[in-house]
N, C-alpha and C positions, 0 to 999 in steps of 0.2 A: 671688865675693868678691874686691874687692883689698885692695890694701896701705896700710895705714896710718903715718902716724907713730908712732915710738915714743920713749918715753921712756925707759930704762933702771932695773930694779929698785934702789933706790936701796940696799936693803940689801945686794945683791951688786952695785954698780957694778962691778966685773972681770971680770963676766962676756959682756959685749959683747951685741950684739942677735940671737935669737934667732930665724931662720926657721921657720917650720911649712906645709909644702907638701904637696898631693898626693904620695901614692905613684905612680911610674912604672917601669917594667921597667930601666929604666937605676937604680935604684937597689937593684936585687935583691942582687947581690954583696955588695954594700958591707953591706946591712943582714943579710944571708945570716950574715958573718964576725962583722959584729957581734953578730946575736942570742946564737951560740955563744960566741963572748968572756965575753959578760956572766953567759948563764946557765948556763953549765959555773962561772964564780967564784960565782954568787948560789946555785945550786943547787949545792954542790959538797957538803953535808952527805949528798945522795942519791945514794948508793951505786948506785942498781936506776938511775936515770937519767943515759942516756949522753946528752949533748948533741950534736949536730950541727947543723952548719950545714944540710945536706940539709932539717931541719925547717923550716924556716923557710916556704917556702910553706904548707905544710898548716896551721901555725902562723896565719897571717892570712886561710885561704881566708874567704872571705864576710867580712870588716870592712871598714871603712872604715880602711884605712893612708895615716896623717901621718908626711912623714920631717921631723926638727928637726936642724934646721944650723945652724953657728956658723962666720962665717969662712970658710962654700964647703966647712966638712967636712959629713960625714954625723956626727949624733953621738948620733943615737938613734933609734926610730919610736915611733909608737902604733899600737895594732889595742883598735877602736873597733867594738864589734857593735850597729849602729845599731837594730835592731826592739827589743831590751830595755834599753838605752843602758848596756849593760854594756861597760867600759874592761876587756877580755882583754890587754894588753898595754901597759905601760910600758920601755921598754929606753932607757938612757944610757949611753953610755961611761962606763968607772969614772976614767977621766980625766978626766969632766966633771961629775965628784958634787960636789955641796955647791955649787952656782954656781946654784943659784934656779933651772935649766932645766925641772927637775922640775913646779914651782910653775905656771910659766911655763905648759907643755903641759897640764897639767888645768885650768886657768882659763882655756883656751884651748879645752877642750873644753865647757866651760859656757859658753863667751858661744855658741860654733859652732853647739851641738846646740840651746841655749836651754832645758836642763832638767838637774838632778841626775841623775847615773850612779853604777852600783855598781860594781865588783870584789870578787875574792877575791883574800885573800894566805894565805900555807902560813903555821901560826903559828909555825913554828920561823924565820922571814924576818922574826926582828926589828927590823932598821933599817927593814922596808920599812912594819911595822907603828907604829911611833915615828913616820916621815915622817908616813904619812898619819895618825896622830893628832893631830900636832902643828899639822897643816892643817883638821882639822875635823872627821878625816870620820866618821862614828858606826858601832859595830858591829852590825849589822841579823841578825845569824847567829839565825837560827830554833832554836827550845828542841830540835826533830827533826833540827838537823845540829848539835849540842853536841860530838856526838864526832869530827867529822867534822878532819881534819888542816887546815884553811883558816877564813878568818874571812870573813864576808859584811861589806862596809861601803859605805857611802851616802854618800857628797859632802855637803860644805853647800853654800849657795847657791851662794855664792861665795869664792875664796882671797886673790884681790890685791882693790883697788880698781878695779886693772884690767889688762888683761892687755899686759905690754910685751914680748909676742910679736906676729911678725907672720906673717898669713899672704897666700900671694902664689897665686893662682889657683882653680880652682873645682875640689870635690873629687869624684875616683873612683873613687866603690868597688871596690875590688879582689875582688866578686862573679865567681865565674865559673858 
C-alpha cells in the first residue's frame, strides 16, 4: 500500500494529517506507555483491573497493529484480529480526543480490510459507546450475552466519504 493525497477532515481542520502505518518493534515503548496511559484513565472505574504497560504485548499478540501519528508523534494504535475482522483495540492519546483521529482510523480500517468489523465495548465506557453510535455503528449483542458487561457492535459501511488518513507502507502482522 502507499501513500496518498490527503485532504484534511474539514469538520476538524486542527487536526492536521494523520498517519496510519504498520506496527514495528521500534514502536513498542512508546505504544507500551501509551496503552497504560489511556487505559488506567478509560478503565479507572475498575477497581479489580490494574493496568500496565507490561500488557501491552499479550494485548496485541496475533492482530494486525497500526500505529497513528500526527506530527512524528505516536499518538495511538489499532489491534485489528484479521480472521473475524474484529477491531480488539482502539487507543488515542487523551490529548488527542475529539480531533476526528478516531473517525479517521476506523474508516481506515474499512477501506484496508474491504468489509465491516465488530468490537466490543464495557457498557459502563460511555463516551466510547456515544462515539461509536454517533458514527453508525449498530448493537449486534445476542439476546444469550444480554447480561454480559460489553456491547457487540458492527460498523456501517462506511464513516467519512473518505478517509483523510494516510497510510504509508505494506502491513505486518504482529502474529508470532
Amino acid at each position: 500500500m502507499s501513500g496518498r493525497p490527503v485532504k484534511p477532515d474539514p469538520e476538524h481542520g486542527r487536526q492536521g494529517l494523520l498517519q496510519i502505518l504498520p506496527y514495528t518493534s521500534d514502536d513498542h515503548d512508546v505504544l507500551a506507555a501509551l496503552y497504560e496511559s489511556v487505559a488506567s484513565r478509560t478503565f479507572a472505574y475498575d477497581y479489580t483491573s490494574l493496568v500496565d504497560a507490561s500488557q501491552f504485548q499479550s494485548l496485541v499478540e496475533g492482530e494486525d497493529v497500526w500505529v497513528l501519528k500526527q506530527a512524528g508523534d505516536r499518538i495511538g494504535f489499532i489491534g485489528y484480529f484479521t480472521p473475524e475482522h474484529f477491531l480488539h483495540s482502539l487507543y488515542i492519546d487523551y490529548a488527542h480526543h475529539k480531533r476526528g483521529f478516531g473517525r479517521q482510523a476506523l474508516q481506515f480500517l474499512l477501506e484496508n480490510y474491504g468489509c465491516r468489523h465488530e468490537l466490543k465495548v464495557h457498557r459502563i465506557n460511555q463516551p466510547a459507546l456515544k462515539f461509536y453510535s454517533a458514527l453508525g455503528y449498530e448493537d449486534i449483542t445476542a439476546q444469550a450475552d444480554a447480561h454480559q458487561t460489553w456491547q457487540r457492535l458492527r460498523s456501517p459501511e462506511t464513516i467519512l466519504d473518505h478517509s483523510p488518513a494516510i497510510a504509508v507502507g505494506e502491513q505486518v502482522s504482529h502474529r508470532q
